[in-house]
N, C-alpha and C positions, 0 to 999 in steps of 0.2 A: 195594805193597811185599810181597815175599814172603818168612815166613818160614818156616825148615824147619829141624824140630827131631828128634830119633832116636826112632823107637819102642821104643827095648830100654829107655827108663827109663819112672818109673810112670808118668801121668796129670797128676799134680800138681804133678812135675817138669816134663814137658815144658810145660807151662803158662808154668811159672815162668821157667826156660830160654827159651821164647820171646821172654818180656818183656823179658828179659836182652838179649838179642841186638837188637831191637826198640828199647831203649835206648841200648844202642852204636852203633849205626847212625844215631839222631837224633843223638848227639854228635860221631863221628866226620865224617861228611857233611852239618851241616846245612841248605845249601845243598839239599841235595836230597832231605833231607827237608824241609822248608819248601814246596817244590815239590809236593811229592807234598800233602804235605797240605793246600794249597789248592786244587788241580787236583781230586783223586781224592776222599783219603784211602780208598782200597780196601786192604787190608790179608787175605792171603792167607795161613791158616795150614798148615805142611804137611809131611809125615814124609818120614822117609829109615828103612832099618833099623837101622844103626848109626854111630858112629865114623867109622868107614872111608868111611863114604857122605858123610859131609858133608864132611869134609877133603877127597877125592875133587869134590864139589860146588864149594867154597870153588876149588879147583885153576882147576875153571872156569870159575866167575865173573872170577879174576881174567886168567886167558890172555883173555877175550871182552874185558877192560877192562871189564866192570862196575861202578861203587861196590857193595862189598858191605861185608860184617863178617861176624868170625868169635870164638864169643862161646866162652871157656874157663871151666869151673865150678870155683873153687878146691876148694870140698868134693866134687868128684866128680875130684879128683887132678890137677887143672889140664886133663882132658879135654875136646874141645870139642862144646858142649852142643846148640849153634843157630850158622844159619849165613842173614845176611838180607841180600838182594839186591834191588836198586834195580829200581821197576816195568818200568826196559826190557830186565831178565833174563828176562821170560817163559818163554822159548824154551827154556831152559836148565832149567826146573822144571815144563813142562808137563805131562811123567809122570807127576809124584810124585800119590800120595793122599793126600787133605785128612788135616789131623792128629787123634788122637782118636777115631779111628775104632774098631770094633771088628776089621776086618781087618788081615793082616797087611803091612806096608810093603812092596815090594818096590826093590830096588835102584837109585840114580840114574843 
C-alpha cells in the first residue's frame, strides 16, 4: 500500500496524516485491504510537495480505477492531508521520494 503524504507540513504531522489516510483506506476498502495484508503487508511511505500534488495524485488514481482514499484534516481547514492507494498503483507513485526525508519533494 502506498502512502503519500505533503512535505509543506512538519514531520509529526505528516506522520499523523499518514495514519489518517492509512486508516481510511482500511475502512473504506477492506476488502483490499485484507488482501494486501495477508499477501504483502508492505506498506510504502511517501511525499508529494504540497496540496495541489496530492489532489492532482488522488485525480489519478482515480481516472487509472484504482481503490484509493483521500484523507481531509479538519484542523488543517478540511485540506487534504494523505492520499493512499491500493499496491496495484505503483506506477502512478514510483517518482515520489520516500517520506521524512531531509530532501526536498519534488512534484508528482
Amino acid at each position: 500500500m502506498y502512502v503519500v503524504i505533503r512535505a509543506d507540513l512538519e514531520p509529526g504531522a505528516q506522520g499523523t496524516q499518514g495514519i489518517h489516510g492509512a486508516i481510511a483506506f482500511v475502512m473504506e476498502h477492506p476488502v483490499v485491504a485484507s488482501y494486501w495484508h495477508i499477501k504483502s503487508n508492505n506498506l510504502v511511505f511517501l511525499q508529494v510537495p504540497n496540496e495541489e500534488c496530492l489532489q492532482h495524485l488522488a485525480a489519478r488514481a482515480e481516472d487509472a480505477g484504482f481503490d484509493h482514499s483521500v484523507f481531509r484534516e479538519p484542523d488543517f481547514d478540511d485540506t487534504v492531508t494523505a492520499v493512499v492507494i491500493e499496491p496495484a498503483g505503483k506506477r502512478l507513485v514510483s517518482n515520489l521520494p520516500l517520506a521524512l526525508r531531509a530532501e526536498v519533494a519534488k512534484a508528482a
